[in-house]
C-alpha positions as CSV (number, residue, x, y, z in Angstrom):
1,X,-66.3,-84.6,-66.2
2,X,-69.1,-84.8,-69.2
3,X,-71.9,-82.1,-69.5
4,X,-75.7,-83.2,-68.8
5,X,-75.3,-83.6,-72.8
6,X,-72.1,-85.2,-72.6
7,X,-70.3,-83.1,-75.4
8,X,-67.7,-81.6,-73.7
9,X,-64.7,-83.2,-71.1
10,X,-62.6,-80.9,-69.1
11,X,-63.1,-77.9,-71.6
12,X,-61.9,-80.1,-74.8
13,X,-64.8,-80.8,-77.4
14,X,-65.3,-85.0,-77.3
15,X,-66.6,-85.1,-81.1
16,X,-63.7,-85.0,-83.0
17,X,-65.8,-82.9,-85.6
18,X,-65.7,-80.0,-83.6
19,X,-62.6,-77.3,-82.7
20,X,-61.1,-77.9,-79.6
21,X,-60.6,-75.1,-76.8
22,X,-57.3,-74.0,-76.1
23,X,-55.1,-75.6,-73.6
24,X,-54.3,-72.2,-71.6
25,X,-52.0,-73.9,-69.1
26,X,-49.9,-76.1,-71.6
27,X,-49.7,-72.8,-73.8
28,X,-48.2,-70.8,-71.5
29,X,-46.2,-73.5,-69.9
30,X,-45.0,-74.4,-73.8
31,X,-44.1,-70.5,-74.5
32,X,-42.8,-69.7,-70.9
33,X,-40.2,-73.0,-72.1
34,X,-39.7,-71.8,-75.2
35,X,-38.5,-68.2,-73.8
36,X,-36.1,-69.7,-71.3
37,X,-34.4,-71.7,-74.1
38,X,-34.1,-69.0,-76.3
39,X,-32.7,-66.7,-73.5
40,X,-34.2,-63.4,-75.2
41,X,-31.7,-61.1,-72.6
42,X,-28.9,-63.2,-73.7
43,X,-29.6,-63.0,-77.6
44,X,-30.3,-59.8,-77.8
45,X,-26.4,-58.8,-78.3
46,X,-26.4,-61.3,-80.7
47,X,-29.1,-59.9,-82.9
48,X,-27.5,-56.1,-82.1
49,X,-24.2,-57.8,-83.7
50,X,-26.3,-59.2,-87.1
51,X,-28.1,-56.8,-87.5
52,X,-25.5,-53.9,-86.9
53,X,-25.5,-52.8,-90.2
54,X,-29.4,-52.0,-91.2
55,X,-31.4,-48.9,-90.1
56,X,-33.4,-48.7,-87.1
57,X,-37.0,-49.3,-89.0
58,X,-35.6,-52.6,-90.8
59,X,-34.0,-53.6,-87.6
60,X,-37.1,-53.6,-85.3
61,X,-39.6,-55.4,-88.2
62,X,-36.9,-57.6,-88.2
63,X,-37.1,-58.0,-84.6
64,X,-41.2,-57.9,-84.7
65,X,-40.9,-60.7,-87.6
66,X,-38.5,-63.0,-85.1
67,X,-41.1,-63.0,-81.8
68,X,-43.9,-63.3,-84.2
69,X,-42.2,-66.6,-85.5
70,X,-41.3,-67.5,-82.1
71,X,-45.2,-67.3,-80.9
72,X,-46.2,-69.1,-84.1
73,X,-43.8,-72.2,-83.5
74,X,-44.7,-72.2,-79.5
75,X,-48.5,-72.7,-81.2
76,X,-47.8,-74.7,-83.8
77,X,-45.7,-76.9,-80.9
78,X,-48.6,-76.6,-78.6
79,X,-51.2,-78.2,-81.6
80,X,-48.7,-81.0,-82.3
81,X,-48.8,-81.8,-78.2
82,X,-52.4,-81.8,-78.4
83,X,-52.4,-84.0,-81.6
84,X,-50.3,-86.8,-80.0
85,X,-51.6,-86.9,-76.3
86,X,-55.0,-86.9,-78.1
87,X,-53.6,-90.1,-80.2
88,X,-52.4,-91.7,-77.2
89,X,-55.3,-91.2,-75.2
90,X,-57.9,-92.5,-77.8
91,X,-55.2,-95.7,-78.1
C-alpha cells in the first residue's frame, strides 16, 4: 500500500535510486534454512576432528571466522533473492 507521497510499498523504497529496507522475515526465514542445512550440532564433531591439532585461541577465531561467513552468505543469499523477485516483479 503507497504512502500519501507514494514513495514507499510495503516497507521497500519504489525509486530504485534509494536503499531498500530489509526484508526481516525472508532474512530470518533464509538463515533459520541455512542453519538446519548446515546442522551446526551435527558439525561440530567434525570441526573438533579438523581442528584437533591447533590451540584453543586459533580454534575458536577459527570457529568465530566460520559463523561470521555463514551470516555473510545467508545476506549475501538474502540480497540476490531480493534482486531477482525484484526483476521478476518489475517484468
Amino acid at each position: 500500500m503507497a504512502d500519501v507521497d507514494g514513495s514507499h510499498d510495503n516497507g521497500r523504497y519504489l525509486d530504485p535510486h534509494r536503499v531498500r529496507c530489509v526484508d526481516w522475515q525472508t532474512l530470518g526465514t533464509t538463515f533459520v534454512t541455512i542453519a538446519v542445512l548446515m546442522d551446526p550440532v551435527g558439525i561440530a564433531p567434525v570441526f573438533v576432528a579438523m581442528t584437533h591439532a591447533l590451540d584453543a585461541p586459533t580454534r575458536r577465531r577459527a570457529a568465530i571466522a566460520r559463523v561470521f561467513g555463514l551470516l555473510l552468505s545467508a545476506f549475501a543469499v538474502q540480497l540476490i533473492v531480493n534482486g531477482v523477485q525484484g526483476t521478476l516483479d518489475g517484468a
